[in-house]
N, C-alpha and C positions, 0 to 999 in steps of 0.2 A: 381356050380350054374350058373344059365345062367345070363349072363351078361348086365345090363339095363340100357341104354345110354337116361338119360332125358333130351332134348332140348326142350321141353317143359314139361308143368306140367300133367302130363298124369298121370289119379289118380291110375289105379293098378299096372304103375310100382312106383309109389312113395309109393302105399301101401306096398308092398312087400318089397323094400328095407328098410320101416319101419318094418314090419315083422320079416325081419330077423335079425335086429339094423345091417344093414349094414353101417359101418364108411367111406365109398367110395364116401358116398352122402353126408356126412356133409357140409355143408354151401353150396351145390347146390339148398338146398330147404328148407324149414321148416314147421314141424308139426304144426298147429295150433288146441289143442284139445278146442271144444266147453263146456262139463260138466265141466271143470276145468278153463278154462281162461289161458290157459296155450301154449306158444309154446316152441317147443323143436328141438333138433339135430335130424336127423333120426335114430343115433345109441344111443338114450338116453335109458339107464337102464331101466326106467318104464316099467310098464304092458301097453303093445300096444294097446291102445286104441280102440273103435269099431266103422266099416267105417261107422258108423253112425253118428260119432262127431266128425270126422276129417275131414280136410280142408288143401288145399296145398297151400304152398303161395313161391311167390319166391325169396324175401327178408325178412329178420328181421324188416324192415321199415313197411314192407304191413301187421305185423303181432300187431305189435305199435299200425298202425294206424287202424287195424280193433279191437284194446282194449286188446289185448294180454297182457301177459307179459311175462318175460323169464323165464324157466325153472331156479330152483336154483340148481337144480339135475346134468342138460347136460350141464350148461352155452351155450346155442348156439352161442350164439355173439362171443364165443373162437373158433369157429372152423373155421377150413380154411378157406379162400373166392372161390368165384363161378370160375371154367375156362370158366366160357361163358365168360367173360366179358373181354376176351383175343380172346375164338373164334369167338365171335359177333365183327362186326364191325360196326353195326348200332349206331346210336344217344346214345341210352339208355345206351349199353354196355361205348360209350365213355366218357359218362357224371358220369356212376359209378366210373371209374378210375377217372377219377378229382375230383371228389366227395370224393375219397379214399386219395386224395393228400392233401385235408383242403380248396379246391377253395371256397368253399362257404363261409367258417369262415371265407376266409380276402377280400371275394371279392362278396360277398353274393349272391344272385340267380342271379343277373342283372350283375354278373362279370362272373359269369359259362356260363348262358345265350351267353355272345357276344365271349368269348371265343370256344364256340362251334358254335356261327354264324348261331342263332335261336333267334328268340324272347323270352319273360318268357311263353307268354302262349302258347307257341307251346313245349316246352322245358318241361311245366309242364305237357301240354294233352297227350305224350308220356311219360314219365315217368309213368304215372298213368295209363297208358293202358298197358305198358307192363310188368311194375317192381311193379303195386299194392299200388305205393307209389308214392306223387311229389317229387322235390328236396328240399324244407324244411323237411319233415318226413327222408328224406333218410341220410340227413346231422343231423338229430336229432341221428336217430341209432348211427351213429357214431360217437357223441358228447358221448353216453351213452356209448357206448362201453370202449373210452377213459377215461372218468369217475371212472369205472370200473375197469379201469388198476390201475389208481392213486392214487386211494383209498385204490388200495392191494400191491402197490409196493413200493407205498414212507410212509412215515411220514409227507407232506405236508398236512399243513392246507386245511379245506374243501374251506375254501372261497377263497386258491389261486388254486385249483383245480380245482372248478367252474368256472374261468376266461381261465384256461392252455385249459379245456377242450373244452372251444368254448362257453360258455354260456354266456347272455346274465346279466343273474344274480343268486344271489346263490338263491333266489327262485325258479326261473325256474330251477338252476341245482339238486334244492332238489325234487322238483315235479316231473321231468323225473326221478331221479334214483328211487324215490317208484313206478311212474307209469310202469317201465321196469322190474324193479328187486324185488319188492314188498318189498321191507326195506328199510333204512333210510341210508343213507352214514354212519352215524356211526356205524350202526348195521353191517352193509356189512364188516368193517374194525375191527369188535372186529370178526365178525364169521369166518375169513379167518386163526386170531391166532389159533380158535382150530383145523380148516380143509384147508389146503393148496391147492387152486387150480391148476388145471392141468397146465396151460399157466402160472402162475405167482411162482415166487418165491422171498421169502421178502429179501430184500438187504441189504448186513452190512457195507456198504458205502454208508455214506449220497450222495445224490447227485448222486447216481446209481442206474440206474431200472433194474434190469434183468430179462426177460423176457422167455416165454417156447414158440417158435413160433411153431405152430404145424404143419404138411404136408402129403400129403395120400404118402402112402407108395406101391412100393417101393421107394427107392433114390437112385442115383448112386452118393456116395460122392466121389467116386475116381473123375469121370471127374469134378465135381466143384472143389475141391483141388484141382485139377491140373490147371484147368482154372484160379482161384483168386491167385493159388502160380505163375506161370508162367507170370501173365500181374500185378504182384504188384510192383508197382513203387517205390522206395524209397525214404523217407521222407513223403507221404502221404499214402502210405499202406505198408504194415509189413505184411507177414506170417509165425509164429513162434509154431512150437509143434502141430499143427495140429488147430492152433486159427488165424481169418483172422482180421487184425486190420487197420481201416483205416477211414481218414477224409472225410466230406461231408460238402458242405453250404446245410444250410435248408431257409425253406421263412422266418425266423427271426434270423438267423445268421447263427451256425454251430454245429454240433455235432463229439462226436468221435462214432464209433462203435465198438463191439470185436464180432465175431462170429464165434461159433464149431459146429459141427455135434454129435447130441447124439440122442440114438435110439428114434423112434416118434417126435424129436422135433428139433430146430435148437436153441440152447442158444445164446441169444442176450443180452451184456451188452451194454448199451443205456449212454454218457457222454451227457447230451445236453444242450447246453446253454439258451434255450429260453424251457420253457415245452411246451409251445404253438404248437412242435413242434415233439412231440410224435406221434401219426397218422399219419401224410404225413412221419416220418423218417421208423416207421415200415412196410408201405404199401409199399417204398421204397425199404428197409431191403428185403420184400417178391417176388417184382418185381425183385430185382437182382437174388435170387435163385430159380426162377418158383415155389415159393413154392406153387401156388394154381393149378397145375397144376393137372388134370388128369390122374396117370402115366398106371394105369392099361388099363384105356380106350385107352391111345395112344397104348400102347405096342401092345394088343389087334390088334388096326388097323394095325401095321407095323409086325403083323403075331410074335411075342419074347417072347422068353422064356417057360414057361410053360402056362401061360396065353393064348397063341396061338389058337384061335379054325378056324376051316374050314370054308373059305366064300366063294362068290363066282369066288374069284381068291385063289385058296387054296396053287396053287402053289408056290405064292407072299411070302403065310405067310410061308412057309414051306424053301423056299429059305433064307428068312430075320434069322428066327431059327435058321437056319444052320452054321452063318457066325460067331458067338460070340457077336450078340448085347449085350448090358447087359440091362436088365431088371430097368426102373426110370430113364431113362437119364432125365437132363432137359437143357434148352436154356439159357441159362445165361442172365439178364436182363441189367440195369443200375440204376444207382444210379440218373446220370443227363444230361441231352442229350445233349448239346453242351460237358462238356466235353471227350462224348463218340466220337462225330465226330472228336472232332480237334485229338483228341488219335489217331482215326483211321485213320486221314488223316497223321498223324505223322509217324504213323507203315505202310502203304502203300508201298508196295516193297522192305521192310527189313525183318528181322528178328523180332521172337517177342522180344529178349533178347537186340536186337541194337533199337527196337522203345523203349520198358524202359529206357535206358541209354537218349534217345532225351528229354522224356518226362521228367526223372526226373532232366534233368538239367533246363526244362522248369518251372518245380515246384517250384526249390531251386531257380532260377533269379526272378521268379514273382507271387510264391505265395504266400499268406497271411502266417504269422506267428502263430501258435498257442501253448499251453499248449498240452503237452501230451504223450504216448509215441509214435505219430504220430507228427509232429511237422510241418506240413504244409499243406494250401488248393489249391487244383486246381486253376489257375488263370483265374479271373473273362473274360468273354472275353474280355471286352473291352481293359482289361492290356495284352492281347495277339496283338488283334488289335492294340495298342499302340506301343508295345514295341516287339513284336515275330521277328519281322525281325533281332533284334540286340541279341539274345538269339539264336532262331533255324538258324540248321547247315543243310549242306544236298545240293541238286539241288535247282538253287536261283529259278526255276520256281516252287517247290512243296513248298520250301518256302511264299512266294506269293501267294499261293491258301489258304494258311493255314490262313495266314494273313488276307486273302479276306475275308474266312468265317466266324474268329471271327467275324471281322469289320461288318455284314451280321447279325450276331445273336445279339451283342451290338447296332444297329442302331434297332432293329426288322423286320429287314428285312426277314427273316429266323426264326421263330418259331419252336419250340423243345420242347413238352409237350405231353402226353401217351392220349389226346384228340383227336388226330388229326387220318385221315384215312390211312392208309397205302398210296394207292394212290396219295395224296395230297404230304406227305411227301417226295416219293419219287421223285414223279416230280420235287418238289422243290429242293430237294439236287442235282439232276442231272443238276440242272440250275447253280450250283455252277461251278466256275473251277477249275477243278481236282479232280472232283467228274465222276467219273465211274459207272455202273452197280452194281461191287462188293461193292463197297463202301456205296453205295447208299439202295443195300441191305439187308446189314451187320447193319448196321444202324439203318434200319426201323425193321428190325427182331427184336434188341435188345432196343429199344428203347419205341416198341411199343408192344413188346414182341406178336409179330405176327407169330403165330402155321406154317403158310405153305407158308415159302419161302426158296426155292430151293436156296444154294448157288456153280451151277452149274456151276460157273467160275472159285471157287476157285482151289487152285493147287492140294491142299492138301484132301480138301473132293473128287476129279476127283482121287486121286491115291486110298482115302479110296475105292469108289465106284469101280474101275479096281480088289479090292482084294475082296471085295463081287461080284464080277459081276452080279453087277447092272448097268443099263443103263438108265445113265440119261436123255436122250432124251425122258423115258419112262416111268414115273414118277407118272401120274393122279391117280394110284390106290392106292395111300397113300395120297393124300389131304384128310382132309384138315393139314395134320401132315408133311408137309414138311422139315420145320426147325427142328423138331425132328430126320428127315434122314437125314438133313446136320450133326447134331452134332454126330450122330454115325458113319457116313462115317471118320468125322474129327478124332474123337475116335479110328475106324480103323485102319488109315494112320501112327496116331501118336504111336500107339503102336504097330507096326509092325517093326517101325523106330529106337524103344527103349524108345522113350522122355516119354512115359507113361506107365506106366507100372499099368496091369489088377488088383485090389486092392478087395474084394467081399464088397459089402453092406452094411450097418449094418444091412437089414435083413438077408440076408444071410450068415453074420459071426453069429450073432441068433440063425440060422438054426441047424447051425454046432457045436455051443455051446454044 
């Protein structure tokens, strides 16, 4: 089938992808059927509707707010999230990720607003021209969607689920879940006993959500196990049996997480001490694993796998085929950005296995203490800025740059939030001292979880790149998918080396089933 890349809402490719219930578009767009009041997934089950009653919209907010409500059939609110909102770098795109983080629950429109360095009504006039929805509807979707979880995943009372979820009261959180879901919170949580949704699964530890994160397929979980087994720290991440377990401060305290790879989904058990804190941890959860990523469409662009078709550099894609990419790589995200930079500035000219040892002696002198079988938090920065110089080892002048930048992000001098432009960011880290190119790169790619940046200095993607020869001087025909070719260069290097070794998919163990 030929392959339909919607960056905007262009109605016969979004009809045809509904046509075919293609599951590649989930949460890129949504059906909004007029006979029925009803919007859906594009790969929703139903009998596909007639282009006479259908309407494209490009948020679940814009489908809210023009009277919809959700399909009870495809749950759309369960499916992935959009990768524009990764490949856009406009306003709208920046203001969804913050939105996705709880900004507006604790910091309401007028704290989203100056964080993005807009007024309300300029912040609201786009939003509403480009996403369908302002930042009150958009922040509502995702008060409903969280609603939704915590009504199927815990035993909490409705009236502390109404509060956890961002509402304002439990009438309003009663009105939004009928107006969304067409039932009552209680109906919602007696129908999930008899039919178990796809994303949720009910938990036999109080005080445990666990969760089905779903993601388009393919997935290369060899390179994420490698990546989260390789840079796990000891005392705040654990990698044990093929399960990633590891601490997090959230904006109301802190959580544990455990995450595995299982086919379609990524199982996430959720400790968290504040629920309020549900939404910004799983948007998180998602940000670390690209999980809203578009694998087929990148692949596609960088010419891999069988998905490969002919364009007009055919020889690009025919060369990239050739070399052993593996089909779903993604770019590893972050959990929280200062403690990604001071990491990175720690690991800077060592080893990955000698910057662990730095950092976790970093952990065990000045992190928080906690419950669990992870027993410790990243230290805040200001207790880096305090205290790092009498803890980290190493050259006293990379010491001292370390020091600089917590002291930099604790003063706020330095900002580090998935809001900001790539350009912004980098300029500013490069303002730091002992901040370089790579650094500064490395950084914003995974922080901002930014599609196309070339990490063209590093050592290691330059020997990956020498064994595919490819030339990175020469690069333009793969934007906007860059970083996706750093991480398979990185991929190349390292198992060529032995350190990783080529593990298949689980679709492709599937396949071979």
């Amino acid at each position: 089938m030929e392959l339909v890349t919607i960056t905007a809402l262009d109605f016969e490719g979004c009809y045809r992808a509904v046509s075919t219930r293609d599951s590649r578009f989930d949460g890129q767009f949504f059906t909004a059927v007029r006979t029925t009041g009803i919007y859906c997934r594009p790969s929703c089950p139903a009998i596909t509707p007639k282009r006479a009653n259908v309407s494209f919209l490009p948020t679940a907010a814009a489908a809210q707010q023009a009277g919809y409500r959700a399909c009870r059939r495809c749950l759309p609110d369960a499916a992935p999230g959009s990768p524009l909102w990764n490949v856009r770098a406009d306003l709208a795109a920046r203001a969804m990720r913050l939105i996705g983080d709880g900004v507006i629950e604790r910091g309401g429109v007028t704290g989203l607003a100056a964080t993005l360095g807009y007024s309300q009504r300029q912040l609201t006039r786009v939003l509403t021209t480009e996403l369908g929805a302002g930042p009150l509807a958009l922040a509502r979707a995702h008060r409903a969607h969280t609603a939704r979880l915590l009504i199927q995943t815990t035993e909490m009372p409705m009236s502390d689920i109404a509060f956890a979820a961002g509402f304002a009261s439990i009438r309003q959180f009663n009105e939004t879940v009928r107006e969304v879901f067409a039932v009552s919170p209680t109906t919602m949580r007696t129908e999930l006993r008899r039919s178990p949704r796809a994303d949720v699964v009910v938990p036999g530890t109080p005080g445990l959500l666990t969760l089905r994160l779903p993601y388009r397929e393919p997935l290369d979980t060899g390179w994420l196990t490698w990546f989260l087994s390789a840079h796990a720290v000891p005392g705040m991440q654990l990698w044990e049996d093929g399960v990633y377990t590891r601490s997090l401060r959230t904006p109301h305290g802190h959580a544990t997480i455990r995450l595995s790879f299982q086919p379609g989904h990524v199982r996430a058990e959720l400790a968290l001490r504040d629920m309020r804190d549900l939404a910004p941890t799983v948007a998180r959860v998602r940000h670390l694993l690209d999980l809203d990523a578009d694998p087929l469409g990148i692949d596609v662009a960088l010419g891999i796998g069988e998905s490969a078709i002919p364009t007009t550099d055919s020889g690009a894609a025919q060369m990239s085929a050739g070399h052993g990419f593996t089909p779903g790589i993604r770019v590893p995200g972050c959990l929280d950005g200062p403690e990604l930079l001071l990491c990175t500035m720690i690991g800077q000219q060592i080893s990955v296995r000698a910057a662990g040892t730095h950092v976790a002696r970093l952990v065990d002198a000045l992190g928080e203490r906690i419950d669990g079988p992870v027993t410790r938090l990243f230290p805040t920065a200001a207790a880096v800025a305090e205290h790092g110089a009498e803890v980290l080892t190493g050259p006293a002048r990379r010491v001292a740059a370390i020091v600089s930048a917590a002291r930099a992000i604790a003063d706020g001098e330095l900002v580090l939030h998935s809001g900001r432009t790539a350009a912004d960011l980098r300029r500013d880290l490069l303002a730091l001292d002992g901040v370089g190119p790579w650094t500064a790169d490395y950084v914003t790619m995974r922080s901002l979880a930014d599609p196309d940046i070339l990490l063209d200095t590093d050592l290691v993607v330059r020997q990956g790149a020498a064994r595919a020869e490819i030339d990175l001087a020469d690069t333009a025909r793969w934007a906007p998918w860059r970083s996706y070719l750093s991480m398979h260069l990185w991929k190349t290097a390292l198992e060529h080396r032995g350190a990783l070794v080529r593990e298949p998919s689980l679709q492709e163990a599937k396949t071979h089933d």
